[in-house]
C-alpha positions as CSV (number, residue, x, y, z in Angstrom):
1,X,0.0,0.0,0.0
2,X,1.8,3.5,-1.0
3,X,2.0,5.7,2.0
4,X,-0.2,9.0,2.4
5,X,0.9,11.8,2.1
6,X,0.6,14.1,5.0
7,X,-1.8,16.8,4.2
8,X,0.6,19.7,5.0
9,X,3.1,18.7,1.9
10,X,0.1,18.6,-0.3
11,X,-1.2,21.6,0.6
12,X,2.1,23.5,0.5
13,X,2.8,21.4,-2.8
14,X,-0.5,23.3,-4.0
15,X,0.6,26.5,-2.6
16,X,4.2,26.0,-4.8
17,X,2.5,25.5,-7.4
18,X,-0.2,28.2,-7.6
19,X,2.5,30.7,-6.7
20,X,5.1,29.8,-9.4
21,X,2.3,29.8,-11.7
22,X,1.7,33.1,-10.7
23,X,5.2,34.0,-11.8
24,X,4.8,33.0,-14.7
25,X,6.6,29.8,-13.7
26,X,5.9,25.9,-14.4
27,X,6.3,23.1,-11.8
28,X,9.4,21.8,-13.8
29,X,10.5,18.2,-12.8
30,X,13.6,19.9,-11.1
31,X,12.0,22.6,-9.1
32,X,9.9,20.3,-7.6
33,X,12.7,17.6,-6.5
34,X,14.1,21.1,-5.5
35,X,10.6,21.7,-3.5
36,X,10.5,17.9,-1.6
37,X,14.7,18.6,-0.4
38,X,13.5,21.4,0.9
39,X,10.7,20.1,2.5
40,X,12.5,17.2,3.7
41,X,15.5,18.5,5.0
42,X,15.6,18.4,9.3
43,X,16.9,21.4,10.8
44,X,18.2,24.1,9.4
45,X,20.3,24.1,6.2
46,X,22.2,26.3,3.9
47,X,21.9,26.2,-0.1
48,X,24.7,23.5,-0.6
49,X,23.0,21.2,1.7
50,X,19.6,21.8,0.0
51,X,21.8,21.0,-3.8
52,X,22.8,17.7,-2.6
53,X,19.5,16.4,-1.1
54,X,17.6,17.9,-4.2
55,X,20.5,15.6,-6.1
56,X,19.7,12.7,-4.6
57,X,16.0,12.9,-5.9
58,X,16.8,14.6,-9.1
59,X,20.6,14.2,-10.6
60,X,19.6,17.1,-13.2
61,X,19.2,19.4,-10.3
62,X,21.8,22.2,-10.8
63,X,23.3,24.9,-8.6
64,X,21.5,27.5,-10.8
65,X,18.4,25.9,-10.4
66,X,18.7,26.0,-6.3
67,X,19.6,29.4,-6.3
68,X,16.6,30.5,-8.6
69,X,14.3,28.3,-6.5
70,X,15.2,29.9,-3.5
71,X,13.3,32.8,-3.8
72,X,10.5,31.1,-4.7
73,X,10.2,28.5,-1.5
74,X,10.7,31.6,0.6
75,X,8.1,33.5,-1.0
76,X,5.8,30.9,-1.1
77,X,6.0,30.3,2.9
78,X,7.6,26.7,2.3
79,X,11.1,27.4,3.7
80,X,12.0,30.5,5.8
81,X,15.5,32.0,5.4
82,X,17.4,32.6,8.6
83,X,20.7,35.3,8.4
84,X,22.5,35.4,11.3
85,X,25.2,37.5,9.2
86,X,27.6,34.8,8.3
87,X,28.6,34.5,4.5
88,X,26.1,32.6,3.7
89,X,22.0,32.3,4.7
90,X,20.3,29.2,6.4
91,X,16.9,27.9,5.4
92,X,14.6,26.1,8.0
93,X,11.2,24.0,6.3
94,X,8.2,25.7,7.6
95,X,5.4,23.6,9.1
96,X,2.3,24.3,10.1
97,X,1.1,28.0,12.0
98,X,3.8,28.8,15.1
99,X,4.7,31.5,17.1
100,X,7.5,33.9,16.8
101,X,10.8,32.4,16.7
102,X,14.0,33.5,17.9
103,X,17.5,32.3,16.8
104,X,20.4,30.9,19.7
105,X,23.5,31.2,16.9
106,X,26.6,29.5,18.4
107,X,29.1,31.6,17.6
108,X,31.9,28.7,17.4
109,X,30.2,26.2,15.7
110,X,27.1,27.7,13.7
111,X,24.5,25.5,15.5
112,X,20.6,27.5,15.5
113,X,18.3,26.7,18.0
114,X,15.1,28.1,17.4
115,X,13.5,29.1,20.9
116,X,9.9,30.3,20.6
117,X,9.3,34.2,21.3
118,X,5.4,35.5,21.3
119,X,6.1,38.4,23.3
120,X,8.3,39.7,20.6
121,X,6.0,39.8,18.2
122,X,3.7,41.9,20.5
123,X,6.5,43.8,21.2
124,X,7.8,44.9,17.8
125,X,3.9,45.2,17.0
126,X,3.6,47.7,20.2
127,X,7.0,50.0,19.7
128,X,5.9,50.5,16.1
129,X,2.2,51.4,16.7
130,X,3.3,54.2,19.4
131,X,6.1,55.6,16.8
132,X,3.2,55.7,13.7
133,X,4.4,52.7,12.2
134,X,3.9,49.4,11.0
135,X,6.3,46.6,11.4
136,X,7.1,44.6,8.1
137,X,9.4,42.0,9.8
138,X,11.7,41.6,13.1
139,X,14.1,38.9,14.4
140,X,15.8,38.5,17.4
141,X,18.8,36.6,17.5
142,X,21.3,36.1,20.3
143,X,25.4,34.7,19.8
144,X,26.1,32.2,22.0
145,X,28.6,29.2,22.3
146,X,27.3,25.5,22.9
147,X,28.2,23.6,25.5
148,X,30.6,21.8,23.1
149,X,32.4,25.0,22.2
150,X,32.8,26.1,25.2
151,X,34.5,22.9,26.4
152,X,36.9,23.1,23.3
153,X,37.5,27.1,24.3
154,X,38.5,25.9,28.1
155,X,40.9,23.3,27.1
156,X,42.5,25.2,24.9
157,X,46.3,25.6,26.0
């Protein structure tokens, strides 16, 4: 018996779709392998990571096509991108509604930790509406080191 798919892939699948289309776009065999690596991928991931998953469903996949396809997952809500000012941006799958998130960023090894944060989406909401304004997005995002890196920082000589 083939497995179900869960109804959150096939909805977001839809989603993809409609918004690609919307670009003028088509739902090319690549993009969508493209589409299922991201969606597939635990944790969160940079661009090379997401090229050799979307590889291993697709060998056609290129790096062009990643980078093109990036855009579109983040504007279609699939994947949310996650700078913490390194020289390269991390992408996290989105599922389902949650709260606002906040980033832990170990400093020493690059681990995220994503640590819900629902007052500070009130907050940013409140601080705007008393200067006049509206807020369009926010992030909060605290360096750290992990327990592991801090170990290796100690027994340093």
């Amino acid at each position: 018996m083939p497995k179900s798919t869960p109804p959150e892939t096939t909805e977001q699948s839809r989603a993809f779709r409609t918004y690609i289309a919307e670009k003028g776009l088509r739902a090319t065999r690549q993009r969508m392998a493209v589409f299922e690596a991201a969606r597939t991928l635990p944790g969160h991931y940079t661009a090379e990571d997401l090229l050799k998953k979307a590889r291993s469903l697709d060998r056609t996949v290129s790096r062009a096509t990643i980078y093109r396809a990036l855009p579109l997952l983040v504007g279609s809500a699939v994947i949310r991108e996650v700078d913490v000012g390194r020289d390269h941006k991390y992408y996290l799958a989105e599922v389902g509604p949650t709260n606002f998130r906040a980033q832990l960023v170990c400093e020493g090894c690059d681990t995220i930790v994503e640590v819900e944060a629902p007052f500070m989406e009130w907050y940013g909401k409140a601080v705007a509406a008393k200067h006049g304004m509206r807020p369009i997005s926010q992030k909060l995002q605290v360096t750290a080191l992990c327990d592991r890196c801090q170990k290796r920082r100690t027994h340093r000589p």
